[in-house]
VEXDREN-2710 file (C-alpha; in Angstrom, 1 decimal):
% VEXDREN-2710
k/r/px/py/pz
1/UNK/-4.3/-9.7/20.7
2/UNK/-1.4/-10.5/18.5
3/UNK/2.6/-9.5/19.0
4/UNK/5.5/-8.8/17.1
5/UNK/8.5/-7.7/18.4
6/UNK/11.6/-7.4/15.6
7/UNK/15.2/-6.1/17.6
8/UNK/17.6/-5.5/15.0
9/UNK/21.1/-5.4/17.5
10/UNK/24.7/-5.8/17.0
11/UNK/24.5/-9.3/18.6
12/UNK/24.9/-8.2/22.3
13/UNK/24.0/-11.6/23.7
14/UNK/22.8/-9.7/27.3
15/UNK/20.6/-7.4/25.4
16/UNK/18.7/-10.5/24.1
17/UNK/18.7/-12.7/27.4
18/UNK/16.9/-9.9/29.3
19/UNK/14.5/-9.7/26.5
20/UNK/14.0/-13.4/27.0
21/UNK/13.8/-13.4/31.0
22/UNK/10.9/-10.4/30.5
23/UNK/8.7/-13.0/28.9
24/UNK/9.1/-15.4/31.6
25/UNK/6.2/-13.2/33.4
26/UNK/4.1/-14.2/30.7
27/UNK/1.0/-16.5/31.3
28/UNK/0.1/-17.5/27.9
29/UNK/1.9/-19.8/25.6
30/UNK/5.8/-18.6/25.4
31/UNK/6.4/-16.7/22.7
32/UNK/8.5/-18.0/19.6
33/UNK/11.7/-16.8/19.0
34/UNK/13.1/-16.5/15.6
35/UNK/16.7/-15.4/15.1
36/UNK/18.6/-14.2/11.8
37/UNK/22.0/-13.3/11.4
38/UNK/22.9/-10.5/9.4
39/UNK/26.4/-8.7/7.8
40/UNK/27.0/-6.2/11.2
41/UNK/23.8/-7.2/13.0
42/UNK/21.2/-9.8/14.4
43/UNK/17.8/-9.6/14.0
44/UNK/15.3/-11.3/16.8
45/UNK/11.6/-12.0/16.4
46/UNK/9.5/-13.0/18.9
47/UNK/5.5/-13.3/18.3
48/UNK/3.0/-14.0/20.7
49/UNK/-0.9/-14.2/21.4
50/UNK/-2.7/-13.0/24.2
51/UNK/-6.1/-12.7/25.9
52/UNK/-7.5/-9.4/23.9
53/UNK/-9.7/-8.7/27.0
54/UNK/-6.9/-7.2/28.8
55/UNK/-7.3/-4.4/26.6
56/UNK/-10.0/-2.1/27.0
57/UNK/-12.3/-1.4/24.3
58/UNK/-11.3/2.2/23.8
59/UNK/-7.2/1.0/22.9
60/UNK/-8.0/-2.0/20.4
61/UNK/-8.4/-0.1/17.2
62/UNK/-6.7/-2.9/15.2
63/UNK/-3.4/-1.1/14.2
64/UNK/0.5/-2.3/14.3
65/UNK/1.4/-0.2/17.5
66/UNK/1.2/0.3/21.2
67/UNK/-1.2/2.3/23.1
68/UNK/-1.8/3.5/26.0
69/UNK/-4.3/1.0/26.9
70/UNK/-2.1/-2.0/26.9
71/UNK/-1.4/-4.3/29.8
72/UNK/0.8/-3.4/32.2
73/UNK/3.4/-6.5/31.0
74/UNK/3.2/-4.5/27.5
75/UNK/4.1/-0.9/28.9
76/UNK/7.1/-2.2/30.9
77/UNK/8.5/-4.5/28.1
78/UNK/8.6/-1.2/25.9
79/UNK/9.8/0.7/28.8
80/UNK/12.6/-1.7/29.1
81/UNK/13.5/-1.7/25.3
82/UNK/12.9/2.4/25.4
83/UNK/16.1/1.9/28.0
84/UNK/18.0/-0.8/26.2
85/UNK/18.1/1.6/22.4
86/UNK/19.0/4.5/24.3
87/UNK/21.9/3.0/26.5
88/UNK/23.4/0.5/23.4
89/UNK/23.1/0.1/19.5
90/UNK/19.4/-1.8/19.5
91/UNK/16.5/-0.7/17.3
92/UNK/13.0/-2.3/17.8
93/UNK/9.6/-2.7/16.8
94/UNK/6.8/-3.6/19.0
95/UNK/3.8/-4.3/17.2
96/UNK/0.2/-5.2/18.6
97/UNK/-3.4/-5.9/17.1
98/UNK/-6.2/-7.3/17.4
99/UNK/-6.2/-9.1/14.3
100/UNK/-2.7/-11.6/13.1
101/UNK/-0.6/-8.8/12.1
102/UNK/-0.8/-9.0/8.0
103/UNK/1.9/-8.7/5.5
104/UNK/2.3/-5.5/4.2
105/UNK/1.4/-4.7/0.4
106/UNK/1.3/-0.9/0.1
107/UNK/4.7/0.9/1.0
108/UNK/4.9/4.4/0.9
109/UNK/8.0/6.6/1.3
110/UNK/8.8/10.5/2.0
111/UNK/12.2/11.2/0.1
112/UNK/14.7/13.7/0.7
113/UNK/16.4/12.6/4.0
114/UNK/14.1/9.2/3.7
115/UNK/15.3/7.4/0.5
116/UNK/18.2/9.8/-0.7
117/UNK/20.9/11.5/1.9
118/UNK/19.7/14.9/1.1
119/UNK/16.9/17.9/1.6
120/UNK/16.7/18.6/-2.6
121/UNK/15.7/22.2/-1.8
122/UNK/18.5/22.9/0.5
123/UNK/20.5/21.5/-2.3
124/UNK/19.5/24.1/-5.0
125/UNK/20.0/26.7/-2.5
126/UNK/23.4/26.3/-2.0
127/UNK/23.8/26.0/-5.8
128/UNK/22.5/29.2/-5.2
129/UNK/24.4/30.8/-2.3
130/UNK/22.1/30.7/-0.2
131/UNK/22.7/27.8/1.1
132/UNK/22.8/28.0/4.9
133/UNK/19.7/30.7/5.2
134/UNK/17.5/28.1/3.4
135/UNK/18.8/25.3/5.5
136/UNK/17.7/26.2/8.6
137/UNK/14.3/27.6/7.7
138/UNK/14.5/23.7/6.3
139/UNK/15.4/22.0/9.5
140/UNK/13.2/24.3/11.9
141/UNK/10.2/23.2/9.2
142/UNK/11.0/19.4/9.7
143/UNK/11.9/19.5/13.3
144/UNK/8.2/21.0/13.7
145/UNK/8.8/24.6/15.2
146/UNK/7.5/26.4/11.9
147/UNK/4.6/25.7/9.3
148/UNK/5.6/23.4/6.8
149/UNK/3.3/25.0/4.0
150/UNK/4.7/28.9/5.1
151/UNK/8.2/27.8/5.5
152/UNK/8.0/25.5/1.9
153/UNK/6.9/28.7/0.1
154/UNK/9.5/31.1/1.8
155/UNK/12.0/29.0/1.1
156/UNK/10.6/28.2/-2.6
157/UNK/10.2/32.1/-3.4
158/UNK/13.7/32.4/-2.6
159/UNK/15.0/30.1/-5.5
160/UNK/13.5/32.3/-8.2
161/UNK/15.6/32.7/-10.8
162/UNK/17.5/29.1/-10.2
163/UNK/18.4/27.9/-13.8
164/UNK/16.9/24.5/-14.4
165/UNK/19.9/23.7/-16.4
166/UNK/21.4/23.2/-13.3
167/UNK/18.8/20.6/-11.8
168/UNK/20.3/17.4/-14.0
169/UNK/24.1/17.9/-11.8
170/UNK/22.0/18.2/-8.6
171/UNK/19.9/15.1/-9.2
172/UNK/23.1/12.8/-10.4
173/UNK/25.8/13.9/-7.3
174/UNK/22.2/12.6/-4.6
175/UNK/23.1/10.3/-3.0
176/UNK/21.0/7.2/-2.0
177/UNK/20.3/6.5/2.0
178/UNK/22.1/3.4/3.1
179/UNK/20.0/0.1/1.9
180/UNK/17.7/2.1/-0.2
181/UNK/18.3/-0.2/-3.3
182/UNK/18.8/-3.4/-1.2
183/UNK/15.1/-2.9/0.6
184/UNK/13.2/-1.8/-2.7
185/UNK/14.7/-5.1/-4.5
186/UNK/13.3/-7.1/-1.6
187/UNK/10.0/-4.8/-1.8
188/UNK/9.9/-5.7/-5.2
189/UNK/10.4/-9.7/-4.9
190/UNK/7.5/-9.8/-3.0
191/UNK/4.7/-7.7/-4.9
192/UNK/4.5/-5.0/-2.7
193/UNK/3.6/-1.9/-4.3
194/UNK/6.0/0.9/-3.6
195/UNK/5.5/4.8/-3.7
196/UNK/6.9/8.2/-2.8
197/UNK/5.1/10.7/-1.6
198/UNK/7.1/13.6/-0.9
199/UNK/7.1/17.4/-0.1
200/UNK/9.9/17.6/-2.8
201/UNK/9.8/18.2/-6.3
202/UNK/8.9/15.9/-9.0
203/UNK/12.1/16.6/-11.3
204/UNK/13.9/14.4/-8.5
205/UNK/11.1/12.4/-7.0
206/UNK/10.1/10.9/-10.4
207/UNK/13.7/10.3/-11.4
208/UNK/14.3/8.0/-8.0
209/UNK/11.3/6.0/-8.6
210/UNK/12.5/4.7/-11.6
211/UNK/15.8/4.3/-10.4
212/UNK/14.4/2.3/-7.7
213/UNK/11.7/0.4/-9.6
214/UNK/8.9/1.9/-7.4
215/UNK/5.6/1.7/-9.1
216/UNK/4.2/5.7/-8.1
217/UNK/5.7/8.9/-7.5
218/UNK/3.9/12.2/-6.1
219/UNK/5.5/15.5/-5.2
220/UNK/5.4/18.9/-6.4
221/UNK/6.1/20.3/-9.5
222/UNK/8.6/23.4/-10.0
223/UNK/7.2/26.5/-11.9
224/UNK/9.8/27.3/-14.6
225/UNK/10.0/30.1/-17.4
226/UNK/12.5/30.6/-19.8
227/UNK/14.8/28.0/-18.4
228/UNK/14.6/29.6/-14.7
229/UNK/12.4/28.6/-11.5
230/UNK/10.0/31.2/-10.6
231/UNK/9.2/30.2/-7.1
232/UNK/6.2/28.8/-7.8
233/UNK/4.7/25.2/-8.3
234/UNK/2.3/24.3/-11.0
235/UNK/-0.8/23.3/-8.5
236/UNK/-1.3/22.9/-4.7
237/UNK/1.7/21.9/-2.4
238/UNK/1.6/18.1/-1.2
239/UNK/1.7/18.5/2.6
240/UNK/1.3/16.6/5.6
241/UNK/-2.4/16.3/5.3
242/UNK/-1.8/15.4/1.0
243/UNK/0.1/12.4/1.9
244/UNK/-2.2/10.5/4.0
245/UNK/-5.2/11.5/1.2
246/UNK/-2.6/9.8/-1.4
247/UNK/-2.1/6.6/1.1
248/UNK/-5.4/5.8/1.9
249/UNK/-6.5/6.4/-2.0
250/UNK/-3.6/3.9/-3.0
251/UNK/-4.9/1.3/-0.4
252/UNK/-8.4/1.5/-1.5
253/UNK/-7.3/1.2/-5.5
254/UNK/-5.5/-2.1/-4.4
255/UNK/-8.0/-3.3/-2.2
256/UNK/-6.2/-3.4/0.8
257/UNK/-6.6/-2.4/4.7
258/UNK/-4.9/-0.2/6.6
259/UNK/-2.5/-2.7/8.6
260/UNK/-1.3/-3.9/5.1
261/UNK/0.2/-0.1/4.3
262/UNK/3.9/0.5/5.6
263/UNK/4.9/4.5/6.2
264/UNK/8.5/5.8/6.1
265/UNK/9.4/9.2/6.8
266/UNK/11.6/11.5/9.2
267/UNK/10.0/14.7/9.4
268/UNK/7.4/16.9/11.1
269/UNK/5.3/16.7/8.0
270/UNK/5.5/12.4/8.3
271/UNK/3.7/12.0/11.2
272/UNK/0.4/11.9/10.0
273/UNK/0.9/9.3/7.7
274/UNK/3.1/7.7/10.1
275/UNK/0.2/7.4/12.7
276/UNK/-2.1/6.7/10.2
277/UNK/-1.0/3.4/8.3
278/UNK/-0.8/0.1/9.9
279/UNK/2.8/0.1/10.2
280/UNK/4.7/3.7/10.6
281/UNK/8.5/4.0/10.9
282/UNK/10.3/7.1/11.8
283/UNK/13.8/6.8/9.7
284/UNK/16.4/8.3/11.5
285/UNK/13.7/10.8/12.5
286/UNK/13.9/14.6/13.9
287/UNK/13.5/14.5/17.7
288/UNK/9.9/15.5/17.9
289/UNK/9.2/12.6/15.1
290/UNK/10.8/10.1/17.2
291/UNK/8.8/11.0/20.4
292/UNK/5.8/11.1/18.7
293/UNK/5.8/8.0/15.9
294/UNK/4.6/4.7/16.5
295/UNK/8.0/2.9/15.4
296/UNK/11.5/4.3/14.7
297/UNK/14.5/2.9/13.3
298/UNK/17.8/4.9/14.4
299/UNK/20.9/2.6/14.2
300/UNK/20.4/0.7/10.9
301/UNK/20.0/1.4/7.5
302/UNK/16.2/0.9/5.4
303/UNK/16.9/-2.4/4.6
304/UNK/16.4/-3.2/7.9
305/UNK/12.3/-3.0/7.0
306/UNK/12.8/-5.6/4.7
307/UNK/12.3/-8.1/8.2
308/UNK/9.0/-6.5/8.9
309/UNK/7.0/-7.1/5.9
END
């Protein structure tokens, strides 16, 4: 088996040196230790082989994350980091698979609260005035206690009659997320192919691809008439089960496997494709998304992925 473990930390020296005494049970070769200071934060790498028979059969399925079938000095290093991000400022990712862990090529992104600092529905709602009743369908949807395809068109049927003429103010005051431009630069540099697949619309999502120089954009497409939204999309919503369809069809176009495709999201409707690709983060996730994702960054800003590709 092969092992990555990134800690992005606010270099807190004792964090790091009980990382670094938890390898001494190791018996293989020590692992190496690559550090990288950053503006605000440190960022630690340590990779490692070992035997791949002390997994069982059943747990080696040749992805980026940790199951339940690791070895026991696996399970309590992540229980030790679990205890070290909740109690301080550390984010990590432990990665594990049976084959060297391969640079990723295919990076795929939900949007709204993901690459931009906003839920673009809840936005036209409270252009609207309705505002807060839209919102919290909106955060019950993405925390995971309703449907997201019920609660998307309840909350869509409510903004018939929004005037698209308003849509261009909305999509200028968005704001970014934190190292949104930074990472896709980076993304960029290196040839990997970059893509948002969102539950939002397309007037916004298409817009932010450019912005950002990503190469794909897929979301859904408001229903207008006579300069007003009628509630409606033009075709069938992009959901949960959509975006993974949309990942593993980009990966096959560009020839690529599954532990070469990077997921970022922070909702309930992420997790699929979070489980699915070779590399899922949870961004600032809901609480369910944290629990349930293979990887989650919570302290730092995107750009922090930039060190795990």
């Amino acid at each position: 088996m092969f092992h990555r473990l990134t800690v992005f930390d606010v270099s807190n020296e004792p964090n790091i040196a009980a990382i670094d005494q938890a390898f001494h049970v190791l018996k293989t070769q020590a692992p190496k230790h690559h550090y990288r200071p950053n503006a605000g934060y440190a960022v630690h790498q340590w990779q490692w082989a070992s035997d791949e028979n002390s997994y069982s059969a059943e747990g080696s399925n040749g992805s980026n994350s940790i199951n339940d079938h690791a070895p026991e000095f696996i399970l309590g290093l992540k229980g030790m980091l679990k205890n070290l991000s909740q109690q301080q400022n550390i984010d990590y990712v432990l990665q594990c698979s049976m084959q060297p862990i391969q640079k990723i090529k295919l990076a795929v992104f939900d949007m709204d609260s993901t690459l931009i600092k906003a839920e673009v529905m809840d936005e036209l709602a409270y252009a609207m005035g309705i505002g807060p009743q839209v919102a919290l369908i909106t955060a019950r949807s993405m925390a995971g206690e309703l449907d997201f395809e019920q609660s998307f068109r309840q909350r869509l049927a409510l903004l018939k009659g929004f005037d698209t003429a308003q849509l261009s103010a909305i999509n200028q005051a968005i704001e970014l997320m934190p190292g949104a431009q930074n990472l896709m630069k980076g993304f960029q540099q290196q040839g990997i192919h970059c893509a948002i697949v969102s539950g939002g619309f397309s007037y916004f999502a298409d817009d932010l691809a450019q912005t950002l120089g990503m190469q794909q954009a897929f979301s859904n497409a408001l229903e207008e008439e006579d300069g007003k939204l009628t509630g409606q999309l033009t075709g069938a919503i992009l959901d949960a089960t959509k975006k993974v369809q949309l990942m593993e069809k980009m990966r096959t176009t560009l020839g690529l496997s599954i532990g070469q495709c990077l997921a970022v999201g922070d909702g309930a409707n992420d997790l699929p494709m979070l489980n699915k690709a070779g590399l899922g983060v949870a961004f600032h996730g809901k609480p369910l998304v944290r629990e349930q994702s293979p990887h989650q960054i919570n302290n730092f800003d995107l750009d922090v992925l930039l060190h795990l590709v």
